[in-house]
Structure formats: C-alpha cells, structure tokens
FILO-846298 format. One record per residue (C-alpha): residue number from 0; x, y negated, z negated; residue in one letter. Coordinates in Angstrom, 2 decimals, always signed. Example, Ala and Ser with C-alpha at 12.3 -4.5 7.8 and 13.67 -1.06 7.14 Angstrom:
<nodes>
NODE,resi,px,py,pz,resn
NODE,0,+12.30,+4.50,-7.80,a
NODE,1,+13.67,+1.06,-7.14,s
</nodes>
This chain:
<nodes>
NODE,resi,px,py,pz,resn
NODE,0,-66.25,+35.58,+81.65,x
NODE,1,-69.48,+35.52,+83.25,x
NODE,2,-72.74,+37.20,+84.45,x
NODE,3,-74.52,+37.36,+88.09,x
NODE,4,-77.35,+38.26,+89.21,x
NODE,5,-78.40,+39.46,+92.45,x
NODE,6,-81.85,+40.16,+93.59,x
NODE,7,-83.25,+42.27,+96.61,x
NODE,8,-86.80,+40.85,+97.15,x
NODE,9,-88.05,+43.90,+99.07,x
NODE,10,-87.08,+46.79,+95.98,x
NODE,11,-88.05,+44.25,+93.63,x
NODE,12,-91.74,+44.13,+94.75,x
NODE,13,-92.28,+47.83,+95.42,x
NODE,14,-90.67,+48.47,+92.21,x
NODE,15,-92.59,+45.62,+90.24,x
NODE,16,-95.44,+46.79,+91.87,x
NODE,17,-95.69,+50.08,+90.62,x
NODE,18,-95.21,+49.36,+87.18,x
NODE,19,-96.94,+46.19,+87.04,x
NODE,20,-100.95,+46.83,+87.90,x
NODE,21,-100.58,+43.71,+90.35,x
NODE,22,-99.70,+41.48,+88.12,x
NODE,23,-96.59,+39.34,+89.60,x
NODE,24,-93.60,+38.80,+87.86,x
NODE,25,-92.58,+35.74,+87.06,x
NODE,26,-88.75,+34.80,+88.22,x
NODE,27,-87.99,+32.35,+85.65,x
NODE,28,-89.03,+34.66,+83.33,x
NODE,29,-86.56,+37.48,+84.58,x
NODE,30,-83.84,+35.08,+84.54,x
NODE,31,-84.06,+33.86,+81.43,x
NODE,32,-84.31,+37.83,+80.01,x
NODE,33,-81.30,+38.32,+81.94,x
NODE,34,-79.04,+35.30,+80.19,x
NODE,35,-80.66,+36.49,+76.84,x
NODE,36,-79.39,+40.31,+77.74,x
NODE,37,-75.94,+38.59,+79.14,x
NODE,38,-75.59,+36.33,+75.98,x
NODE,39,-74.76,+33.33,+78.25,x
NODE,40,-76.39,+31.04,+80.99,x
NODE,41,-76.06,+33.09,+84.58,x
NODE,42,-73.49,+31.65,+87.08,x
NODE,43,-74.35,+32.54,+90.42,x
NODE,44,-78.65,+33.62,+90.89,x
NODE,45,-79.51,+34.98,+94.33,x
NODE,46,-82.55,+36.47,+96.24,x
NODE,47,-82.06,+38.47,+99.27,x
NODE,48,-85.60,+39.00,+101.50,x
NODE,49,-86.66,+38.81,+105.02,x
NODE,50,-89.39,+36.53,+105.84,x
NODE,51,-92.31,+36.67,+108.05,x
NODE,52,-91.87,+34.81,+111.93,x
NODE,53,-93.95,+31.99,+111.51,x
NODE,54,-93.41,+32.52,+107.45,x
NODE,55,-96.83,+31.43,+105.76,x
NODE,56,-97.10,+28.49,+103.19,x
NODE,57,-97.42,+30.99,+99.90,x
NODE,58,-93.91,+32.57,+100.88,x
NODE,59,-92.64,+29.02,+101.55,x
NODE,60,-93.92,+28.09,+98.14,x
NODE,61,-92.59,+31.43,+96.51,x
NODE,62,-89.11,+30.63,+98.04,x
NODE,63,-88.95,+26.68,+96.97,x
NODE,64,-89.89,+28.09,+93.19,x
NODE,65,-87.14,+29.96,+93.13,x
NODE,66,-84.60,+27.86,+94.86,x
NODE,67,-85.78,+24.87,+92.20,x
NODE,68,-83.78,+24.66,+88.85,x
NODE,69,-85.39,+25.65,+85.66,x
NODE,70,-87.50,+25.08,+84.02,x
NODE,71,-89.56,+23.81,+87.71,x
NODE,72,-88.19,+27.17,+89.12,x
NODE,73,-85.75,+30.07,+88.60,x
NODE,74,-82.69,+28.45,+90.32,x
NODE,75,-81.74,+31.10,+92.64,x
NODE,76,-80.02,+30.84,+96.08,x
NODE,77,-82.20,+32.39,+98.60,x
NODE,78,-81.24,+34.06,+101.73,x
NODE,79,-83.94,+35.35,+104.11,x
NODE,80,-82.88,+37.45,+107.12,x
NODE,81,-85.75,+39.11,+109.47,x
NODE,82,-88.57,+41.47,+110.25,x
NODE,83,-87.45,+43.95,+113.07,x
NODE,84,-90.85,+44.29,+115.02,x
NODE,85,-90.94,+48.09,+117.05,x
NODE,86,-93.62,+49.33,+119.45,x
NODE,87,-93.08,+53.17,+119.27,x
NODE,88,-92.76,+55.00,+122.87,x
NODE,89,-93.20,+58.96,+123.29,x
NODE,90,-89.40,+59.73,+124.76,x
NODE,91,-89.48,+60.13,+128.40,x
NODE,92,-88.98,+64.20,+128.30,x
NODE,93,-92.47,+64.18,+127.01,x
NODE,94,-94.31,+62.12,+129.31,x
NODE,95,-93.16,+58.39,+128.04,x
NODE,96,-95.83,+55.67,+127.22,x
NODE,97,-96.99,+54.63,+123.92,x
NODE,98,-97.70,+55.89,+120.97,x
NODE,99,-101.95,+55.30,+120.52,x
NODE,100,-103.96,+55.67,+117.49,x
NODE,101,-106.36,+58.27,+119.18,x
NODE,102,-109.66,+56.49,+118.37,x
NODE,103,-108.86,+52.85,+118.83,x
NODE,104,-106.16,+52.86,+121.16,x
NODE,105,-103.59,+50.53,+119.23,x
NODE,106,-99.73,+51.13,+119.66,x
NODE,107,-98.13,+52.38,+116.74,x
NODE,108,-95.80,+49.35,+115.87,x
NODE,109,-93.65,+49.40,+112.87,x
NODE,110,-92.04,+46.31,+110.76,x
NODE,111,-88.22,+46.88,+109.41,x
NODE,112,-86.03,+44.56,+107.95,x
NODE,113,-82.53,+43.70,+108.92,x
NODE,114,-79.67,+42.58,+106.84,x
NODE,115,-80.86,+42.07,+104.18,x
NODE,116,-78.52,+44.99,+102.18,x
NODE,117,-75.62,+43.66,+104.31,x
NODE,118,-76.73,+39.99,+103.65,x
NODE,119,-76.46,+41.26,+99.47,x
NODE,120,-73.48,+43.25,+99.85,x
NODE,121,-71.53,+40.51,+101.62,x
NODE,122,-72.68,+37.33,+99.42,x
NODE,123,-72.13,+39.60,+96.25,x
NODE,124,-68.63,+40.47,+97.10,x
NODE,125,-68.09,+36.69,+98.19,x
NODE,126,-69.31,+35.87,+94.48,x
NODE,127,-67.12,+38.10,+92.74,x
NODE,128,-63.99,+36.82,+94.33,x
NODE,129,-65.02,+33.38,+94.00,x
NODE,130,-65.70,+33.28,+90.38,x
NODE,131,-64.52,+36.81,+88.99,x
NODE,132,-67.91,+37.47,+86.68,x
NODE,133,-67.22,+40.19,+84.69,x
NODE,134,-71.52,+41.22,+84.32,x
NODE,135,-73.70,+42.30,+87.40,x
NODE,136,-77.29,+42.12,+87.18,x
NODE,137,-78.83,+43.97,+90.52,x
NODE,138,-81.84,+44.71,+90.78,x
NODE,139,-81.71,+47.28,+94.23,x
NODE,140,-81.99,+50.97,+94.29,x
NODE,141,-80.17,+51.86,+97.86,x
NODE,142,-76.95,+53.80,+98.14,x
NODE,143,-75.79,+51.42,+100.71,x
NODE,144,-74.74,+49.27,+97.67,x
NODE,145,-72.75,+52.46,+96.34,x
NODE,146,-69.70,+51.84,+97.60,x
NODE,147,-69.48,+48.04,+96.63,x
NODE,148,-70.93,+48.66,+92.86,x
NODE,149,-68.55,+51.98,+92.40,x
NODE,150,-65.69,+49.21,+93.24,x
NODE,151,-66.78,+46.76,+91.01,x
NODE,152,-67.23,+49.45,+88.10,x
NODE,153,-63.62,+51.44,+89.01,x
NODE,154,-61.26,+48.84,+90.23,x
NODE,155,-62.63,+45.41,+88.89,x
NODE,156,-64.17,+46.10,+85.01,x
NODE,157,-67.60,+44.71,+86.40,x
NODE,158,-69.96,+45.80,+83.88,x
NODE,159,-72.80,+46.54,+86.16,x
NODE,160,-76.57,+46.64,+85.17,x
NODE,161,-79.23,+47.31,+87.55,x
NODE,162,-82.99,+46.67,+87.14,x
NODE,163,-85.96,+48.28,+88.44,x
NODE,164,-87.51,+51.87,+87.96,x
NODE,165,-84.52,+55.02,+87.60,x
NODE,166,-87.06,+57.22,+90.20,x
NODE,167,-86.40,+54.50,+92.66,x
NODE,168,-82.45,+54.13,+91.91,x
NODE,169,-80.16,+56.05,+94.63,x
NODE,170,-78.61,+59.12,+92.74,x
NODE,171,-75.27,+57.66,+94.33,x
NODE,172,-75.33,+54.50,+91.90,x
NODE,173,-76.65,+56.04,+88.52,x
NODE,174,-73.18,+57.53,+87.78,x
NODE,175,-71.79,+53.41,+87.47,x
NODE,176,-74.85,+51.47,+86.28,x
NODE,177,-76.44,+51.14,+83.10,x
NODE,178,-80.57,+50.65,+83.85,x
NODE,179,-83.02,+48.71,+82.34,x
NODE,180,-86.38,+49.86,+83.57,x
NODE,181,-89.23,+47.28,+84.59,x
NODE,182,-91.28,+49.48,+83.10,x
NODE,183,-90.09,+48.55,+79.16,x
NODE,184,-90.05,+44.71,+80.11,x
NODE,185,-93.20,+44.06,+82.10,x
NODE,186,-95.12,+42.77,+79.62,x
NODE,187,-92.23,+40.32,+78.55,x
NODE,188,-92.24,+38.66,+82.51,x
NODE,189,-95.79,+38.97,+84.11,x
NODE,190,-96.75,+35.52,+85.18,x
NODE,191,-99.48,+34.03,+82.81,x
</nodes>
C-alpha cells in the first residue's frame, strides 16, 4: 500500500553523529536503503529542521539537495521552522540581572528550536490520511511522537520503523517500533 518516510533533521545529526566519526550521511543514500527495506519506491519523503536567521549558503545548499529529485538529490519535502534565541536572567527573588560567565562577562544565551516535533507530528498525520501508507520510516527518538506512532501501530496497521540509535529512542515508543540502528548501516550511507 505504501511506505513514508519522515525525517527529524535535529535527532538525525546527533544520532548520525555519534555513530558516524564525522563522516556525513548521505540522504540519497538513506532513501534509497529505505525503498530497498520497503520493497517499493517511497511516496511521501520529508525533513523536518529549524534553520539558522540569516540561514548560511551550505544549509541552503544542504536543503536544495534534498528538496531535488533523485538521482540530483534525495527528493524530500523540507520544512524548516526556527531557532528560539534566550538570554538567561537570575529570577528577581535572587537579585535579577543576567546570567555572566564569571571571567568574561558574556550572558548565558541558549538556542532551542520550535515546532519542529509539532511541524512532524502534524504533516505526518496529514500524510497518512491523505494517502493511507501502510509503512512508516521515522527517524526521531522523542516521546512527543508517542502518542501519534502508538495510533498508527493500534488503530491504523501502520507498520512503523524508526531509525537512529535504541539509547537515543524514548522508552515510550520502543514498545510500537521495530529499529534499525545507524550504527549497522553507516558504512552503507556515508557520503563518498
């Protein structure tokens, strides 16, 4: 009936990256391991990231690679969604201000991003009832997807697969998922 596959860029680098020795993985690659695991060309491809405000020209090329068609590209649908910037304050009960580094007087300032699982959650669901693919490829490790995969699994007979490293896979997903560990395929999709 048909396979998807849905990729968060943020868990896909950390957990790349800690299998991988830097080497980057090539997305073309991936998807074409993932129709040869599926048996059958993918329907719908998508990566889910947030991007840098002003993004630079190698994430601009990273994103047109994968938006191309193969073989250019890995023919994905990317959404990008944004950096929360936040310059930490000492709560007001404790004498306010910022938060210094104590030798060169920099705020602490922290980078989160935002929407991103929602962004994944939302166009995955949107998928499914579109086109009623009976395979799910995910590579994301955060309960927040718990709820929509344990549907999929329970209520819909989505076959659901996800893809990255088991330490780094929410406990609340492993009961619905089979796992194929980046780990036992890196060699097969580092970039030449």
């Amino acid at each position: 009936m048909g396979a998807a596959l849905f990729v968060d860029g943020g868990y896909a680098i950390k957990a790349w990256g800690s299998v991988a020795g830097g080497a980057k993985m090539d997305y073309l690659k991936f998807r074409t391991f993932i129709e040869d695991e599926a048996g059958e060309k993918l329907g719908d491809a998508y990566y889910f990231n947030c991007d840098n405000d002003p993004p630079n020209a190698a994430q601009n090329g990273f994103h047109n690679f994968l938006r191309s068609a193969p073989p250019r590209g890995a023919g994905m649908r990317v959404k990008l969604y944004w950096l929360q910037t936040k310059h930490h304050e000492w709560p007001s009960h404790m004498g306010g201000g910022a938060i210094v580094h104590p030798e060169t007087g920099e705020q602490y300032v922290t980078k989160a991003q935002k929407a991103v699982d929602v962004g994944l959650a939302f166009h995955l669901m949107r998928s499914f009832s579109k086109v009623k693919w009976d395979r799910l490829y995910l590579v994301a490790g955060d309960g927040d997807f718990h709820e929509v995969v344990q549907h999929l699994v329970e209520n819909e007979g989505v076959h659901v697969t996800l893809v990255g490293n088991s330490s780094s896979i929410s406990s609340e997903l492993a009961p619905f998922v089979q796992i194929i560990e980046f780990d036992s395929i890196v060699d097969k999709l580092q970039k030449d």
